[in-house]
Structures are given as C-alpha cells and as structure tokens.
Residue frames as qw, qx, qy, qz and C-alpha x, y, z in Angstrom:
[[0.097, 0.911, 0.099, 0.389, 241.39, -169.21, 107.30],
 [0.598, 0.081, -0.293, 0.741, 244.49, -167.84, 108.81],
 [0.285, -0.675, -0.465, 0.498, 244.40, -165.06, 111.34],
 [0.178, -0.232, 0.315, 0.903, 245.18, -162.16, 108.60],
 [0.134, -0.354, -0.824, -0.421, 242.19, -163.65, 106.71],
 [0.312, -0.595, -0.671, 0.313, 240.23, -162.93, 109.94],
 [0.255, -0.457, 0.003, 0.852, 241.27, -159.48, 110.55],
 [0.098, 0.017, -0.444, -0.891, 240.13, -158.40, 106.82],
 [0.096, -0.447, -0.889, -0.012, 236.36, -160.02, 107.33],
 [0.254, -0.764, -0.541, 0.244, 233.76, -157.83, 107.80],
 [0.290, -0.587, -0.083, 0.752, 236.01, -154.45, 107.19],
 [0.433, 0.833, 0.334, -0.088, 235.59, -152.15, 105.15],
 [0.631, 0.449, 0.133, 0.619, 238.15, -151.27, 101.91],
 [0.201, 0.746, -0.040, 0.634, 240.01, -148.27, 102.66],
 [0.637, -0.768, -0.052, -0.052, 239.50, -148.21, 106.75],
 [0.047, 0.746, -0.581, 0.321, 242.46, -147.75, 108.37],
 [0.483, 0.017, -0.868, 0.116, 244.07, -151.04, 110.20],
 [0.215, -0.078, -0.726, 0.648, 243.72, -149.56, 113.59],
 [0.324, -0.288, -0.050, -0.900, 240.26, -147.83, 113.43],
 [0.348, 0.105, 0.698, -0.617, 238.20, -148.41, 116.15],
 [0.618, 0.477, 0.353, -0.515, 234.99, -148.90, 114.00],
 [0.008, 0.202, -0.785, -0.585, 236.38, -150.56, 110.56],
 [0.304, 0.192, 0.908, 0.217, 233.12, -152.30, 109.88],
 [0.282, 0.250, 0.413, 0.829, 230.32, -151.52, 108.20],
 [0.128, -0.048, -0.283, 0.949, 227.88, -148.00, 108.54],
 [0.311, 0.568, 0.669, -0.366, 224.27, -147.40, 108.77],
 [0.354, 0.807, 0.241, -0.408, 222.30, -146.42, 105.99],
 [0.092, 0.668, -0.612, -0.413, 225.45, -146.78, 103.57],
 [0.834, 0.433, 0.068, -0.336, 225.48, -149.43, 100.62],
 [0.248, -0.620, 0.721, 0.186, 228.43, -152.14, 100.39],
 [0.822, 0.379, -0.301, -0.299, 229.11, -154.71, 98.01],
 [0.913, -0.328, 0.223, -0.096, 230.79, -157.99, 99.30],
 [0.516, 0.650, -0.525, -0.189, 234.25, -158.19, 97.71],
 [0.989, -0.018, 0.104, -0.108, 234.71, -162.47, 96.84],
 [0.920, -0.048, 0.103, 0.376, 238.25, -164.15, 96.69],
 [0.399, 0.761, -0.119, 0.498, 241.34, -162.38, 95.51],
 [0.279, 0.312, -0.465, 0.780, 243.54, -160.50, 97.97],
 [0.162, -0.190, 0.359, -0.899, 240.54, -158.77, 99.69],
 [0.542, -0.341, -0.708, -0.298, 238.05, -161.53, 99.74],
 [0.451, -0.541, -0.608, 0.367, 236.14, -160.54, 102.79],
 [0.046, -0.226, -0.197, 0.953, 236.13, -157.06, 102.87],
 [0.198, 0.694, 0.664, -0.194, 233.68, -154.77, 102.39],
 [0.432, 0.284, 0.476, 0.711, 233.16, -152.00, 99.50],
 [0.218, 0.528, 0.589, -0.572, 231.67, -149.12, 100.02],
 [0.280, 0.280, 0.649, 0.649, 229.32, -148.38, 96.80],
 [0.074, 0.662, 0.484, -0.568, 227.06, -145.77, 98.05],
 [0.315, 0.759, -0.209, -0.531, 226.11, -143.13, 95.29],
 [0.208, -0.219, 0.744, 0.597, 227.50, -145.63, 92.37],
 [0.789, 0.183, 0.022, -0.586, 225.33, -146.36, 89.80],
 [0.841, -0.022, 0.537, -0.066, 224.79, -149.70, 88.34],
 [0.678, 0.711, -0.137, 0.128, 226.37, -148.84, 85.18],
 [0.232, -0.729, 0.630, -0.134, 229.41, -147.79, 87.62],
 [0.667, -0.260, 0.689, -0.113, 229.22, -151.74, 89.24],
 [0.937, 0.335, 0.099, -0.016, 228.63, -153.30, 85.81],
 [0.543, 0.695, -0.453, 0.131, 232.16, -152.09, 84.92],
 [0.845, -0.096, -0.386, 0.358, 233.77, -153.36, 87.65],
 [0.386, -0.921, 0.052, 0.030, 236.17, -152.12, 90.25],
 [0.633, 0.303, -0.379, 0.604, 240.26, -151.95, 90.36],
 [0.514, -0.854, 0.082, 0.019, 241.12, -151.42, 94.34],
 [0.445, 0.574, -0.608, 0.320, 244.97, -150.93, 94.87],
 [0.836, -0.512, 0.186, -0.063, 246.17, -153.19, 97.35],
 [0.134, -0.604, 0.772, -0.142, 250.05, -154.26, 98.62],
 [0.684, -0.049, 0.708, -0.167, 248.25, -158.06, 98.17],
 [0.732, 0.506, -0.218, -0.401, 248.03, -158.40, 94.39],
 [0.890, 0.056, 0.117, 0.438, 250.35, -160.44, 92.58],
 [0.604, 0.514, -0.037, 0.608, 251.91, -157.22, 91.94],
 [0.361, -0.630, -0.394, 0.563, 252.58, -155.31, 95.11],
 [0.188, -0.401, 0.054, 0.895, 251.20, -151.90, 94.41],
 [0.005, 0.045, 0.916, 0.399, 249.19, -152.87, 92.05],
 [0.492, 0.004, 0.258, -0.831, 245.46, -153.50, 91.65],
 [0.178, 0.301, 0.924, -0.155, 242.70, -156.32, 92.41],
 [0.238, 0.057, -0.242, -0.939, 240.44, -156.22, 89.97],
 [0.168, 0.131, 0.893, -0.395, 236.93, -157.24, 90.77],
 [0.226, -0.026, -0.748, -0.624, 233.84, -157.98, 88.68],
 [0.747, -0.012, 0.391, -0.537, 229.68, -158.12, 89.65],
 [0.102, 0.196, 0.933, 0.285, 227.97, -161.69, 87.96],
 [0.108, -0.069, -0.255, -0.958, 225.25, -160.92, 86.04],
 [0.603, -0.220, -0.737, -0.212, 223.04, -163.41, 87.60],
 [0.375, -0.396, -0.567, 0.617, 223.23, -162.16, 91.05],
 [0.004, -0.818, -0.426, -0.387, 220.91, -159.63, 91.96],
 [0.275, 0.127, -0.342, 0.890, 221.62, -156.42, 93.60],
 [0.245, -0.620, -0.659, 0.348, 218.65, -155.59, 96.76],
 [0.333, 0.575, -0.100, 0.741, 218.28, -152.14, 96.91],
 [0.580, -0.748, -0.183, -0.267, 218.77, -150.17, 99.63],
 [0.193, -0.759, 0.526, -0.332, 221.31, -150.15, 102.88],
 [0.752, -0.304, 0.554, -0.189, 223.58, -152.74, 103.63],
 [0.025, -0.199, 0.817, 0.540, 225.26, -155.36, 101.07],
 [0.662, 0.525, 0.144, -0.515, 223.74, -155.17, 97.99],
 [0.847, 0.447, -0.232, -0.170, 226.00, -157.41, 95.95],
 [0.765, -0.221, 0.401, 0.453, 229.15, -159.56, 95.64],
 [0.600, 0.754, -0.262, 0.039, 232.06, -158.82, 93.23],
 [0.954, -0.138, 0.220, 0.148, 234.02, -161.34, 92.50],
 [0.261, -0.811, 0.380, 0.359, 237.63, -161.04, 92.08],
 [0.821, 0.543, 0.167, -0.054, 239.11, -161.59, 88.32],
 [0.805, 0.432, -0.110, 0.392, 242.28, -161.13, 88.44],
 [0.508, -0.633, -0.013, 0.584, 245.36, -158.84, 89.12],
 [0.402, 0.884, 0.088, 0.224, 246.66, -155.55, 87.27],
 [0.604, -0.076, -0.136, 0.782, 250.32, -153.63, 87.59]]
C-alpha cells in the first residue's frame, strides 16, 4: 500500500483533503467502499434505504479510468448489512463510467 493508499483509509467520500476530522461520525451509518479508485474510504449512507444500496452507487472521482468520471460500486447480496451506527456494509467496486 503506497502512501496515497494510506491517506484515503479510514476517510470519508466527499471530506475535504485537509479537514481536520475526515474520518468517520458518531451515530452516522457508512458503508465500506472495496477496491476501485476509492477502496478504503468511507461512504456515508445515512437516511438511504436498502432499495437505495441494492442499486448501487456512482461516486465521481479524478481516479477512474476516466478522469472525471465515475466509480461505480455495487453491495453483494450475501453480505449482510448490521443495522444501526457505524459500517453497515461493503460495496464493492465494479467498474468505471465516463
């Protein structure tokens, strides 16, 4: 794991690089996001439903394969989702969109 790799662990999608407090927030509900560009971050999924998560997600990120683009990321139906605060699932990265 390279030192960029590091840096993205543990944060949370959308945070700003430099925020003091990037990780994640009490009482809020994150999903775990697996390989791809943003493998290692964190999602936040508060208020989705589970219909929402079955569809997946498309985050835009400057790391696709297409810069500008979007990482598109996918639950498994075989993993359960806890409820409650704190990661409640993985979604696993499936690909890349323009």
């Amino acid at each position: 794991m390279n030192g960029d790799e590091q840096l993205l662990r543990g944060r949370v999608y959308g945070c700003d690089h430099d925020d003091p407090h990037p990780g994640p927030l009490p009482a809020r509900i994150y999903a775990t996001l697996v390989g791809g560009p943003l493998d290692g971050l964190l999602l936040d999924i508060t208020g989705r439903t589970a219909e929402e998560l079955d569809g997946g997600v498309a985050l835009a990120t400057e790391l696709s394969r297409w810069p500008g683009g979007r990482a598109l990321y996918d639950p498994r139906a075989d993993e359960p989702r806890p409820p409650g605060p704190g990661i409640a699932c993985r979604l696993h990265y499936s690909g890349d969109t323009p």
